[in-house]
PALO-165537 format. One record per atom (N, C-alpha, C): x, y, z. Coordinates in steps of 0.05 Angstrom, whole numbers, padded with zeros to 5 digits, always signed. Example, Ala and Ser with C-alpha at 12.3 -4.5 7.8 and 13.67 -1.06 7.14 Angstrom:
BEGIN
+00264-00114+00156;+00246-00090+00156;+00264-00066+00156;+00257-00045+00142;+00273-00021+00143;+00258+00001+00157;
***
This chain:
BEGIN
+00017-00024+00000;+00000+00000+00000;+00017+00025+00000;+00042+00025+00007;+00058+00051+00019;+00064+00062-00020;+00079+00031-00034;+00062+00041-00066;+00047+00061-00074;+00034+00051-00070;+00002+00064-00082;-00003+00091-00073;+00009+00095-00046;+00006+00119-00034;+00029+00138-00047;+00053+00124-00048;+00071+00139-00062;+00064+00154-00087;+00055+00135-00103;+00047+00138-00139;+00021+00162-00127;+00003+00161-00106;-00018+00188-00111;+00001+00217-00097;+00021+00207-00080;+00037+00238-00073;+00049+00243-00104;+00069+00228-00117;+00069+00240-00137;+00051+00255-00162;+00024+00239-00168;+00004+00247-00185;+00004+00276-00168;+00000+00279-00150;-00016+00306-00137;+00005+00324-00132;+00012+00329-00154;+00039+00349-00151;+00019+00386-00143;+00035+00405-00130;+00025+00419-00122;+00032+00440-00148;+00042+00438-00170;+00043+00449-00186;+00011+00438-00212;+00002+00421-00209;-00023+00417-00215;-00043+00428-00208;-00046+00437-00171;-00070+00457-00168;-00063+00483-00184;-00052+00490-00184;-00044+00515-00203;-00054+00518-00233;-00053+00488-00243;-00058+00483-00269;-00096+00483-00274;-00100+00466-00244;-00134+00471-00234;-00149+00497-00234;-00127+00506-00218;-00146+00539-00212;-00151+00563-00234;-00120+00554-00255;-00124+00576-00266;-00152+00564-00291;-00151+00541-00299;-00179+00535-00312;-00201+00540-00304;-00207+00523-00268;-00231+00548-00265;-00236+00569-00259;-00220+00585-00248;-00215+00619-00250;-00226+00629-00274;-00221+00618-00285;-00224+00630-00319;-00248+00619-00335;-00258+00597-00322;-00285+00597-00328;-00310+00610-00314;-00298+00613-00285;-00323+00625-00263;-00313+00655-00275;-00296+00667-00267;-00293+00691-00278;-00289+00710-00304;-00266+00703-00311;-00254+00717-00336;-00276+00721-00362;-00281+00693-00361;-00304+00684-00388;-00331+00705-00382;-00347+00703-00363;-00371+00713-00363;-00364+00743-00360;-00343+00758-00344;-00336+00777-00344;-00333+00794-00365;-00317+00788-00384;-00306+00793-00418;-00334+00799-00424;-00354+00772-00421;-00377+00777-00436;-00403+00794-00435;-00395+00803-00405;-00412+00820-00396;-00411+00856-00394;-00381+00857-00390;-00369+00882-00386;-00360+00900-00408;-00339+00885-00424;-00339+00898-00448;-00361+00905-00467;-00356+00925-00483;-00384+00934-00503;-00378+00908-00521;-00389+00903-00540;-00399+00875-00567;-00373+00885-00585;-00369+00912-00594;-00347+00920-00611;-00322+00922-00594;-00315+00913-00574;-00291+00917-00564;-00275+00886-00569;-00256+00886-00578;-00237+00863-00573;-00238+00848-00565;-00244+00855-00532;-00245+00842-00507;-00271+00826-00506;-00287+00835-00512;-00310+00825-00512;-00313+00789-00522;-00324+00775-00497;-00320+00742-00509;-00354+00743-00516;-00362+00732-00540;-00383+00724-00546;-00404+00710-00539;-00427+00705-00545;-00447+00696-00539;-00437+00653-00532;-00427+00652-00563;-00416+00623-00568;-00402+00618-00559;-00379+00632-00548;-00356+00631-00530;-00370+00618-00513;-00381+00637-00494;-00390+00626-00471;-00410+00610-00466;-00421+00601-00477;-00444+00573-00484;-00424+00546-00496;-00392+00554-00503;-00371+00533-00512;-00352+00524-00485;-00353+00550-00469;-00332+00549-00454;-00352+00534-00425;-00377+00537-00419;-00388+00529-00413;-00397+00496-00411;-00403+00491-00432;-00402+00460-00442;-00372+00446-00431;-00348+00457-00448;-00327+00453-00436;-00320+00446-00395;-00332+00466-00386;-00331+00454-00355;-00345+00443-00349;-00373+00431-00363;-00378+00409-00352;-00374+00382-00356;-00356+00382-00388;-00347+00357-00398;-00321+00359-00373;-00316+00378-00369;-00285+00373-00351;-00301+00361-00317;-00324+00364-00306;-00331+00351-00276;-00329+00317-00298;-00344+00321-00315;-00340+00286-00319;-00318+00278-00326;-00292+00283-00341;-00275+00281-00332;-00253+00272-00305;-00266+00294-00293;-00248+00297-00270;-00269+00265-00252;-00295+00258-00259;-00302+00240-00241;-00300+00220-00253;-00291+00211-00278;-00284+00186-00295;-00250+00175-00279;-00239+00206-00274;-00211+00197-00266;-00215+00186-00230;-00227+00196-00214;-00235+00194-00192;-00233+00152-00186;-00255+00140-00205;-00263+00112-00213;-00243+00096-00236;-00227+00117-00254;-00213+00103-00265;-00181+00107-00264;-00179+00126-00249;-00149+00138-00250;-00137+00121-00219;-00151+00122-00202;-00140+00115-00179;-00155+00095-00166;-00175+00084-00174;-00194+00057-00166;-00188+00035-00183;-00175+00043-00209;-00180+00022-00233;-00208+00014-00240;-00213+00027-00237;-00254+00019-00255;-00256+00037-00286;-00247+00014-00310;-00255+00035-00328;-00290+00029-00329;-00292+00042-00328;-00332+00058-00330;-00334+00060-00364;-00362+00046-00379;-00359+00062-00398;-00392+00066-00392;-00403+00075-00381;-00436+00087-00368;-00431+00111-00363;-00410+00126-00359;-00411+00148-00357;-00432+00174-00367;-00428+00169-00387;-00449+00184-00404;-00479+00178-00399;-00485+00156-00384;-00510+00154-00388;-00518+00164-00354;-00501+00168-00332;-00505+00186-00303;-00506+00206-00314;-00489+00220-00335;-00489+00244-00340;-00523+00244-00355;-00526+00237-00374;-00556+00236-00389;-00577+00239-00367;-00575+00224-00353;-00597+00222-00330;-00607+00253-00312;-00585+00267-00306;-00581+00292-00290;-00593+00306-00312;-00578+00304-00337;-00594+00322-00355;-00619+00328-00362;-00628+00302-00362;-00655+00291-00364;-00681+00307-00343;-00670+00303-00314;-00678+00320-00304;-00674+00336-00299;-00659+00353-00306;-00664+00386-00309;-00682+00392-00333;-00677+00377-00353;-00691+00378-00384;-00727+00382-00372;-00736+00360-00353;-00761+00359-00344;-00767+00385-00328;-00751+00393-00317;-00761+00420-00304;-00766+00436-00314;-00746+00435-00342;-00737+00467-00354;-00774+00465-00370;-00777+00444-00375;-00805+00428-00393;-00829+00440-00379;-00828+00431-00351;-00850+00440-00345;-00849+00464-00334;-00836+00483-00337;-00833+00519-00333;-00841+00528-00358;-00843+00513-00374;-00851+00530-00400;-00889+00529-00397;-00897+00510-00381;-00935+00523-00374;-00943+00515-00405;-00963+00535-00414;-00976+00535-00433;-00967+00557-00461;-00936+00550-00461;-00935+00566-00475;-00920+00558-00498;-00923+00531-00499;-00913+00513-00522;-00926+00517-00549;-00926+00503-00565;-00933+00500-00598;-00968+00493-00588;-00973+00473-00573;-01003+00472-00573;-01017+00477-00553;-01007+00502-00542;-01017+00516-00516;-01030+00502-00494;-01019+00475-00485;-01028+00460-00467;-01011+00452-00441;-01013+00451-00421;-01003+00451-00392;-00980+00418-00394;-00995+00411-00417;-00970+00377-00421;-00952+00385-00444;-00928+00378-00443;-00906+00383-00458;-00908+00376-00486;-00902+00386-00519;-00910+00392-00542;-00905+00362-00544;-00887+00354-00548;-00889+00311-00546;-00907+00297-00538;-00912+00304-00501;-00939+00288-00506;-00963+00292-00519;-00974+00319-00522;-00991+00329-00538;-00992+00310-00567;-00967+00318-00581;-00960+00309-00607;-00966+00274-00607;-00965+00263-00587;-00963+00230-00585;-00993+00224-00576;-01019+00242-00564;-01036+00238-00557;-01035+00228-00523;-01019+00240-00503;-01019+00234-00488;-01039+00253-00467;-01054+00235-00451;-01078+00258-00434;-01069+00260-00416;-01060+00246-00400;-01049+00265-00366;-01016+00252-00363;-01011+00275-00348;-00973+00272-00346;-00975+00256-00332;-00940+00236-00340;-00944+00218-00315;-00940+00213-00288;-00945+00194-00279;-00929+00203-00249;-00901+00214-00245;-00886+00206-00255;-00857+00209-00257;-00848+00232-00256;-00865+00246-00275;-00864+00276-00279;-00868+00303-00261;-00886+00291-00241;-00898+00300-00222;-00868+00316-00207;-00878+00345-00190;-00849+00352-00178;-00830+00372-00190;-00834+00362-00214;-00809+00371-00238;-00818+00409-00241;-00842+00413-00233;-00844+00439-00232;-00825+00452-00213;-00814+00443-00200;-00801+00455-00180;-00774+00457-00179;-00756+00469-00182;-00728+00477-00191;-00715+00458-00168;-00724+00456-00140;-00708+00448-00121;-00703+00413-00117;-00732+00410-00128;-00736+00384-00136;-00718+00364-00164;-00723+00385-00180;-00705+00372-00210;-00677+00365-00198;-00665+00395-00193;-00630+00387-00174;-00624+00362-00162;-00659+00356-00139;-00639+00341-00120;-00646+00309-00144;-00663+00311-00156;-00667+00286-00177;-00635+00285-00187;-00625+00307-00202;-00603+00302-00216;-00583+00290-00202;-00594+00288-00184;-00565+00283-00168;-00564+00251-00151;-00590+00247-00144;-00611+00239-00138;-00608+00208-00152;-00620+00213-00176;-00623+00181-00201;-00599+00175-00205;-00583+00189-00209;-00546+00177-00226;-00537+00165-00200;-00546+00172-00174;-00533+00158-00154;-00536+00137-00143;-00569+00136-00146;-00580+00115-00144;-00575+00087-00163;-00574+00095-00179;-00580+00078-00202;-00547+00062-00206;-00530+00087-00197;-00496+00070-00198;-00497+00053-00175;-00510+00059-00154;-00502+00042-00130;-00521+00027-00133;-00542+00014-00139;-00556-00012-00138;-00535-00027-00172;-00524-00015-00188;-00513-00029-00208;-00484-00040-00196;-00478-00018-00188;-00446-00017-00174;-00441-00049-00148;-00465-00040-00133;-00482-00059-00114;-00476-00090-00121;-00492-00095-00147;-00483-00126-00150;-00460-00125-00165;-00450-00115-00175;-00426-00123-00194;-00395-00131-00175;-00387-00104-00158;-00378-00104-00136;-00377-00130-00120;-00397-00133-00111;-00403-00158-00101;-00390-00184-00109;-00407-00191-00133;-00400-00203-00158;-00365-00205-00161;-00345-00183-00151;-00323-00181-00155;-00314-00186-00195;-00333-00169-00204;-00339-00167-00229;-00316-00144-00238;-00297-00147-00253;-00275-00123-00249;-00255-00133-00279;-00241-00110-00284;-00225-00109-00313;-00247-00104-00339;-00237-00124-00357;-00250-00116-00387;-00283-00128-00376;-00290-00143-00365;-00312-00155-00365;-00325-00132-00347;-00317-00119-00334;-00326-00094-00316;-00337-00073-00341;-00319-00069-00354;-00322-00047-00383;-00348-00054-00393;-00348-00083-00409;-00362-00096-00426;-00396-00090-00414;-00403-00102-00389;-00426-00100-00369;-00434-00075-00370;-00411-00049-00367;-00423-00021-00369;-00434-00015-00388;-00414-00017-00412;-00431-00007-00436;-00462-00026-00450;-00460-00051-00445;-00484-00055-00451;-00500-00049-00428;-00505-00039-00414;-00524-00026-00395;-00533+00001-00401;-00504+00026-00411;-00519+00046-00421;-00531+00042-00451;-00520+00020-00466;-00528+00017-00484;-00564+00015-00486;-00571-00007-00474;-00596-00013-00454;-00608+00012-00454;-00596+00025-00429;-00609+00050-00419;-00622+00070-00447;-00610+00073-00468;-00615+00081-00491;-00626+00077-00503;-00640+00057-00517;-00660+00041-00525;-00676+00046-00504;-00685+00044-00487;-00708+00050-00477;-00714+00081-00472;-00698+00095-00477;-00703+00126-00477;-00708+00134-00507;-00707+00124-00526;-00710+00121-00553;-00741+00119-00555;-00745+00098-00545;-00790+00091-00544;-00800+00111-00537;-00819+00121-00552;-00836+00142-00544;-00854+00141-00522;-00861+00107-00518;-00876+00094-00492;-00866+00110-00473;-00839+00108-00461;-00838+00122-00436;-00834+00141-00428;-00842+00154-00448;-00848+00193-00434;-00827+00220-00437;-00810+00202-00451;-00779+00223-00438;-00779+00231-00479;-00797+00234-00490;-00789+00246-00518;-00785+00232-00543;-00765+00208-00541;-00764+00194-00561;-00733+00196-00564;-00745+00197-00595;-00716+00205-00613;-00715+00230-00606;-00729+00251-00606;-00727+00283-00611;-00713+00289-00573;-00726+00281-00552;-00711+00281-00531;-00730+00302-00521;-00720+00323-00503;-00730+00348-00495;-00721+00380-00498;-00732+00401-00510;-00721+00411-00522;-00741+00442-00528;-00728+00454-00541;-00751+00486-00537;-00749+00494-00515;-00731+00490-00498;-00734+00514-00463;-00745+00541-00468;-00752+00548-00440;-00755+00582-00444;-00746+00589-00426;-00732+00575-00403;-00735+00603-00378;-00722+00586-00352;-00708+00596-00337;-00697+00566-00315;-00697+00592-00286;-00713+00587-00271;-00722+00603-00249;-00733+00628-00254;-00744+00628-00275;-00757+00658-00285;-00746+00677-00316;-00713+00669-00309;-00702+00682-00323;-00693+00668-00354;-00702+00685-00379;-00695+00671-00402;-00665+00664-00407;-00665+00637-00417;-00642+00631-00429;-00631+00640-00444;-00648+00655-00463;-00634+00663-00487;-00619+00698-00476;-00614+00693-00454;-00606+00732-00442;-00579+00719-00438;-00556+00737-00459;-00531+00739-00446;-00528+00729-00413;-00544+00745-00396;-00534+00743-00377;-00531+00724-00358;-00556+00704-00372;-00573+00689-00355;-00547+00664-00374;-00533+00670-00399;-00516+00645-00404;-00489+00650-00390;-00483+00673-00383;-00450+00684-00369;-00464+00677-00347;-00475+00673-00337;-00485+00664-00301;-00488+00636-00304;-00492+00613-00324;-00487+00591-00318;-00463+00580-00333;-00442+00592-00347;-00419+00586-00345;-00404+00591-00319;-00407+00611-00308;-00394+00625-00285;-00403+00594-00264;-00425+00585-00259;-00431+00560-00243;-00424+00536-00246;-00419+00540-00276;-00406+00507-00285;-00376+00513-00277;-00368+00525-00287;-00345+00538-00272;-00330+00525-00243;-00359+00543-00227;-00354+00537-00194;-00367+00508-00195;-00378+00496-00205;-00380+00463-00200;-00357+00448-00203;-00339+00462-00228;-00309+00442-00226;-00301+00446-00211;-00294+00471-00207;-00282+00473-00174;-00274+00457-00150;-00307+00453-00146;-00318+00444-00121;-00314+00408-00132;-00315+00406-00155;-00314+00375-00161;-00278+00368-00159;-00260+00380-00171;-00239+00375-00172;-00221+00381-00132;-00236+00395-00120;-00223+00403-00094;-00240+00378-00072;-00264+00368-00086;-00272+00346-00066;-00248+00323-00076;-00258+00315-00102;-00235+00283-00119;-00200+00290-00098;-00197+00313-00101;-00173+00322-00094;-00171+00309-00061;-00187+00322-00049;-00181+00315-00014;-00193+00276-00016;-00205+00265-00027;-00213+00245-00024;-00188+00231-00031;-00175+00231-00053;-00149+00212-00064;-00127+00220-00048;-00121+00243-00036;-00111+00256-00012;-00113+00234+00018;-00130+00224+00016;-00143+00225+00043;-00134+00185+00053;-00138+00173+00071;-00132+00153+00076;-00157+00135+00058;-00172+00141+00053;-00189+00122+00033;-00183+00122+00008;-00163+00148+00000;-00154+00149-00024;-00131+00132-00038;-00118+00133-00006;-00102+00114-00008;-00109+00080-00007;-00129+00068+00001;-00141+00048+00001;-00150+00044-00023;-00158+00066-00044;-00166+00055-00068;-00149+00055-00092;-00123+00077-00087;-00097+00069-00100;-00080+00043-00099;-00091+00028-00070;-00073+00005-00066;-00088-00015-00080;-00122-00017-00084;-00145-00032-00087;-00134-00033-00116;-00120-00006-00132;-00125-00013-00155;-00099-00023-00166;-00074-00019-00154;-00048-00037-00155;-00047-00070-00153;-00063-00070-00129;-00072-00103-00113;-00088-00106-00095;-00115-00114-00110;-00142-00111-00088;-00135-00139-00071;-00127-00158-00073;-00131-00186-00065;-00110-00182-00034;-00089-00160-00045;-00076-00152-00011;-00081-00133+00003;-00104-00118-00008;-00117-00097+00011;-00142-00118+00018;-00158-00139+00004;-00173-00150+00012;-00162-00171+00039;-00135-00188+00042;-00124-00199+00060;-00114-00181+00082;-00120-00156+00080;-00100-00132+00102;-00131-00126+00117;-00149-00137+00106;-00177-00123+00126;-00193-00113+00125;-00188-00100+00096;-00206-00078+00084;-00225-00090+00070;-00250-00082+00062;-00275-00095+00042;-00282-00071+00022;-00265-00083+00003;-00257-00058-00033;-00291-00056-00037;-00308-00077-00033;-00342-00062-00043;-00340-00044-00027;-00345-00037-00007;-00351-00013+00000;-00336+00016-00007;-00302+00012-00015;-00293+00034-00025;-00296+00037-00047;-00303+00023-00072;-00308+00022-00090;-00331+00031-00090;-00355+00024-00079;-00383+00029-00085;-00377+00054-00075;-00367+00075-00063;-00367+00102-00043;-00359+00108-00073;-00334+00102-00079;-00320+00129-00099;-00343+00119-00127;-00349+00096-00139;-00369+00093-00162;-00395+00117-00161;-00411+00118-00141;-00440+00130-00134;-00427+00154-00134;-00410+00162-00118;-00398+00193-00124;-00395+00207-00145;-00380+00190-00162;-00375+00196-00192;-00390+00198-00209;-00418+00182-00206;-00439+00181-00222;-00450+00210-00208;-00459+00213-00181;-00467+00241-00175;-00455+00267-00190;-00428+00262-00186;-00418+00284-00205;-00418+00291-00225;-00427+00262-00240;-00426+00268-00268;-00464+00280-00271;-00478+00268-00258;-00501+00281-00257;-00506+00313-00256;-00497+00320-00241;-00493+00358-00227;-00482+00364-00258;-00460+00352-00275;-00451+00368-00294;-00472+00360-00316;-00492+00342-00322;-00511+00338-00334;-00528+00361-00328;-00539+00360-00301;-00555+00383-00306;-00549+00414-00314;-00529+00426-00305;-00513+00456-00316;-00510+00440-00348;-00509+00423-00356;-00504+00427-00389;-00519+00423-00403;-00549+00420-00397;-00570+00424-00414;-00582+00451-00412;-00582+00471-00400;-00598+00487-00397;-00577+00504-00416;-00557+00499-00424;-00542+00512-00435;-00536+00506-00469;-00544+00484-00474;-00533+00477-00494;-00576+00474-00519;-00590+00478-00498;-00621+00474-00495;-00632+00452-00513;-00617+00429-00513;-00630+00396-00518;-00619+00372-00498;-00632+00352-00491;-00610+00340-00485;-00637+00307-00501;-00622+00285-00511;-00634+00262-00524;-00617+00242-00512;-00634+00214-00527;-00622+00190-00514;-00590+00189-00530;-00591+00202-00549;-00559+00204-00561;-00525+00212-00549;-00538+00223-00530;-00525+00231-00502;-00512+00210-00483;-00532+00184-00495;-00527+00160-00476;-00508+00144-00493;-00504+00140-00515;-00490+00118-00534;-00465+00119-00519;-00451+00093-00521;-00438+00074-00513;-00412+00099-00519;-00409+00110-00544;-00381+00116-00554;-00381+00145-00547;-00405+00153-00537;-00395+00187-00518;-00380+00180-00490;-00385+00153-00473;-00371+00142-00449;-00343+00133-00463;-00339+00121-00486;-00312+00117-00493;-00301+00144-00508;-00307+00164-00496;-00300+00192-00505;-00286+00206-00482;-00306+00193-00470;-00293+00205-00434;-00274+00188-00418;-00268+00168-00432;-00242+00159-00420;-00222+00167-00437;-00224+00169-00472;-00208+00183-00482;-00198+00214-00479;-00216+00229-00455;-00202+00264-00444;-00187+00249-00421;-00196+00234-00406;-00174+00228-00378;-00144+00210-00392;-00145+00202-00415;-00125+00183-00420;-00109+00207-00428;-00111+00227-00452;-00102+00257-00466;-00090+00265-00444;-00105+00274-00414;-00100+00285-00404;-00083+00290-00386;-00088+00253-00374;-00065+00245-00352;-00079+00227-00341;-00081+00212-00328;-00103+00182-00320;-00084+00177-00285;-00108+00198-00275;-00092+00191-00245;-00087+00221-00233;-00090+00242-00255;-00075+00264-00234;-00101+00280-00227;-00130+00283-00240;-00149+00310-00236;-00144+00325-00256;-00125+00346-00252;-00113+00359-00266;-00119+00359-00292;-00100+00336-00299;-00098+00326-00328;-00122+00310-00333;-00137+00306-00328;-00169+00293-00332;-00181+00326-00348;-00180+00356-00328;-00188+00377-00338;-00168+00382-00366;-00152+00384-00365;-00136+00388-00391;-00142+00370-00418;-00152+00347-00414;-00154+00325-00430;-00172+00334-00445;-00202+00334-00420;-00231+00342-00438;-00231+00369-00452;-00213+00395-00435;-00217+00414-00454;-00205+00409-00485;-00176+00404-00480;-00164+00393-00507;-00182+00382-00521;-00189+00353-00520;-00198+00337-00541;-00228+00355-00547;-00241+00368-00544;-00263+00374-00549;-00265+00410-00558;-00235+00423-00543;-00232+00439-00567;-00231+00439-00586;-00200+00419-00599;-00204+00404-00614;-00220+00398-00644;-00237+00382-00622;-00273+00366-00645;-00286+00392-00646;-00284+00411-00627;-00300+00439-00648;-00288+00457-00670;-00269+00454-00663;-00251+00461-00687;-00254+00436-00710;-00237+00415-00709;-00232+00394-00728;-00266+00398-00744;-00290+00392-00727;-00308+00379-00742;-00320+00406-00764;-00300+00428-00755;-00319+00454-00784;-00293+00448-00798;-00274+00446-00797;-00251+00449-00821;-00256+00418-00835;-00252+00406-00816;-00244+00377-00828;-00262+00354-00822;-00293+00361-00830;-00314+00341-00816;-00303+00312-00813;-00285+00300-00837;-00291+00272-00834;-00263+00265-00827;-00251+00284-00817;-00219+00272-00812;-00220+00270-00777;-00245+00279-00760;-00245+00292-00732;-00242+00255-00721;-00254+00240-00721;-00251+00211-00715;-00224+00196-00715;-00212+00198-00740;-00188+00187-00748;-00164+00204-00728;-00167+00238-00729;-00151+00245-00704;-00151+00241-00680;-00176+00227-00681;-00186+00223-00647;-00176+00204-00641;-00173+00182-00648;-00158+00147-00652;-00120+00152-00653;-00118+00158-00673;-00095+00172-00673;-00077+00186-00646;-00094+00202-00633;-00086+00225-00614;-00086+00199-00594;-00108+00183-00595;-00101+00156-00558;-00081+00140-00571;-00080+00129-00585;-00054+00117-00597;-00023+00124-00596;-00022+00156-00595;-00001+00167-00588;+00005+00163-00556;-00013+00188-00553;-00013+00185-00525;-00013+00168-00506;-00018+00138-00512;-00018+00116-00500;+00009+00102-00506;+00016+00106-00530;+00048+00095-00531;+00067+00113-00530;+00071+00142-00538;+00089+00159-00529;+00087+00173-00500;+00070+00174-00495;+00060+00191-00472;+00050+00188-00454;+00053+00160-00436;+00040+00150-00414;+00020+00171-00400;+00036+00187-00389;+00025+00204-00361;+00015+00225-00371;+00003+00228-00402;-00015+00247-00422;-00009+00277-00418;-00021+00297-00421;-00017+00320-00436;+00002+00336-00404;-00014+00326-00379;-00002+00333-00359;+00032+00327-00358;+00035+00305-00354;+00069+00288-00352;+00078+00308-00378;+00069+00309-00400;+00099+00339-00418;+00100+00359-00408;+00073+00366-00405;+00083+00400-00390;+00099+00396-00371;+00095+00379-00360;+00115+00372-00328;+00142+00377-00334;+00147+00347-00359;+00173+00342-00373;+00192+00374-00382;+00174+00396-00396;+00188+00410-00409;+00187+00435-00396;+00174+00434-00368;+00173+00455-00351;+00206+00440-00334;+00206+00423-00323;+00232+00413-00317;+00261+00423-00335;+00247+00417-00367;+00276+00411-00381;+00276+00441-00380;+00261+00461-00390;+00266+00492-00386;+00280+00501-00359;+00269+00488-00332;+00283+00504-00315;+00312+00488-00303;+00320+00459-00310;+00343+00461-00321;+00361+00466-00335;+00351+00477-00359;+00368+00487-00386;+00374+00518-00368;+00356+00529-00352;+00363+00561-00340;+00382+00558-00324;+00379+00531-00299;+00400+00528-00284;+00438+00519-00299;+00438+00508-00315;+00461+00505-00334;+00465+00536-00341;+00450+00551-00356;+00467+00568-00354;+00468+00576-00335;+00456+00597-00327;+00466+00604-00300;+00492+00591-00283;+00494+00560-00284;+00525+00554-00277;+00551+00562-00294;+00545+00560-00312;+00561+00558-00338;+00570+00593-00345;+00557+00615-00335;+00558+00640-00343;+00585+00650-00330;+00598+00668-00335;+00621+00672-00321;+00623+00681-00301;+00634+00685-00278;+00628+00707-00258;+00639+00720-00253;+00634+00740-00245;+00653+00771-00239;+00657+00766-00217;+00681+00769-00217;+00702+00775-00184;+00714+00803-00190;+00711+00827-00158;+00723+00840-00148;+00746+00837-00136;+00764+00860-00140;+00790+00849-00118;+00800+00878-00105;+00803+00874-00078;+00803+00903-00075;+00829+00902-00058;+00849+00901-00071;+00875+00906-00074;+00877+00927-00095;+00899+00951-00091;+00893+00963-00111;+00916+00949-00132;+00918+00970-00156;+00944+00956-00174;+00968+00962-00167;+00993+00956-00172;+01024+00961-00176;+01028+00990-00184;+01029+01004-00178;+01042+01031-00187;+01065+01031-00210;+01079+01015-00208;+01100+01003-00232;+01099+00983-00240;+01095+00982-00257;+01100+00955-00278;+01127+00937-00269;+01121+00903-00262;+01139+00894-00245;+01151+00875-00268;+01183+00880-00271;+01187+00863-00293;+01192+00828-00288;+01207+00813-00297;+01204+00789-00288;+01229+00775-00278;+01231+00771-00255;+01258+00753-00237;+01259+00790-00219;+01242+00815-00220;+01245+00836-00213;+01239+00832-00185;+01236+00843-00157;+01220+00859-00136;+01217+00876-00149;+01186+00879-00134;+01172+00905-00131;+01183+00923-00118;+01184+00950-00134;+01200+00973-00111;+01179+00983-00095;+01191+00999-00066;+01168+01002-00052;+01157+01032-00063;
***
């Protein structure tokens, strides 16, 4: 175990929070600030898309940062991710749904879908969702639930490695297909969608989108400083050793379901909270959200990024998804092939991902400074004065 503990003092280099803060600094502040303060013709001024991009961006970075939590230091690759995240979305999607009242396409108190499908009274399920306080604690609520009764038997089961992977994704797979049927209420194919308004205030107001970047923001924050004290912490170390050699933390006393099930349900919570801040922002969320290969997306930002440090989990998802917004307008059909390409590298050149170079060439820089600096000449004083006469040679000096 002293291992395992070792390998997380090193991941948690204190030159990493630095690399943390200044990302969300700059999403809680800088971003919505730019967008709010400067006039539209000034330079400075960050845009509407900016911040509805930079936005999205922090909350692909909490799932990130909670993919690495379960896969960086537990060894659980997860590929369900996407579908805790879907879920949170989902319900905020239902709230934002029923704040819109009667002011949909067929001016009726039930949402334009069910109308459109012939549906006469909302269902139970739905019930609640009027209430902003209610949707939250759902989001947070179902993804947690739902990991820990899955987590629950598998755990158990001592169900773990590729067969661990395999079980996830046909489950969100699952989960998707049934959010697809129009039978069960949640939209279909089309999903939920047309918002107007999230506690009163319209979505479509600058202000009301620089105020939930600024929150997605402070959710990484608060997500990356909890993951942080938890892998920090003596359980963190229990799940760094669990994921080196569970069979000798299991003979030392410890029972890995329960640390496992703690950090799994966590991670699904978090990924929930960033589901819900990223629909109200992006204003759809569908069962497409759930496919198998948006979860093998999110282990491809923690692998980019660094697999183990936080940090580099945030650096990964912003990269790779800068990136695909860029790649997919220049180069629609080349964005996949770079994406394969980029884990391929990074997995054979680059173990410890985008984090471990900066490391590397922040090192090699401030040794290349220290060489010179040895190497430079140095000035010596001498405070003797000179010879008054030039002293010839086999001569004394005269006085």
């Amino acid at each position: 175990m002293s291992q395992g503990a070792a390998r997380v003092r090193k991941a948690m280099h204190p030159w990493d929070v630095w690399v943390a803060a200044v990302v969300c600094a700059g999403v809680t502040l800088v971003v919505p600030l730019l967008n709010v303060l400067p006039a539209e013709q000034s330079s400075l001024h960050a845009s509407e898309f900016l911040v509805t991009l930079v936005g999205k961006f922090a909350c692909y970075a909490i799932v990130a940062v909670a993919m690495d939590l379960v896969w960086g230091y537990t060894g659980i690759l997860s590929l369900c991710h996407a579908l805790f995240f879907a879920l949170g979305g989902y319900a905020m999607g239902m709230y934002l749904m029923r704040s819109i009242g009667t002011e949909g396409v067929y001016r009726s108190t039930l949402p334009d879908f069910m109308v459109f499908l012939d549906w006469k009274e909302l269902p139970w399920y739905w019930h609640g969702f009027e209430h902003f306080w209610f949707a939250a604690a759902m989001a947070l609520f179902v993804p947690g639930l739902v990991a820990y009764i899955f987590g629950f038997f598998a755990f158990r089961s001592r169900i773990g490695g590729v067969y661990f992977s395999i079980i996830t994704q046909a489950f969100t797979y699952a989960a998707m297909l049934l959010f697809f049927r129009n039978a069960t209420g949640f939209g279909g194919n089309n999903g939920l969608t047309d918002f107007k308004r999230i506690l009163g205030y319209p979505l479509r107001e600058p202000s009301t989108r620089a105020v939930l970047c600024a929150l997605s923001g402070a959710a990484l924050a608060i997500s990356y400083a909890l993951c942080r004290a938890i892998a920090a912490s003596r359980a963190g170390r229990v799940l760094t050793a669990m994921r080196d050699a569970e069979s000798k933390v299991r003979f030392s006393g410890y029972n890995p379901v329960t640390y496992k099930l703690f950090a799994w349900t966590l991670s699904a919570v978090l990924c929930g909270a960033a589901g819900a801040l990223y629909v109200p922002q992006v204003g759809i969320v569908n069962p497409s959200e759930m496919q198998p290969s948006s979860s093998v997306e999110i282990a491809i930002w923690v692998a980019v990024g660094g697999r183990g440090t936080l940090a580099g989990a945030i650096l990964g998802a912003l990269f790779v998804n800068g990136a695909k917004s860029w790649l997919t307008v220049a180069f629609p059909t080349a964005w996949l092939y770079v994406l394969g390409g980029l884990f391929v590298v990074v997995t054979l050149l680059l173990p410890g991902g985008l984090l471990q170079g900066i490391r590397a060439m922040t090192r090699i820089s401030l040794g290349t400074a220290r060489i010179r600096r040895s190497l430079a000449p140095k000035r010596t004083t001498s405070s003797a004065p000179p010879p008054a006469h030039p002293v010839a040679v086999g001569e004394k000096p005269r006085p």
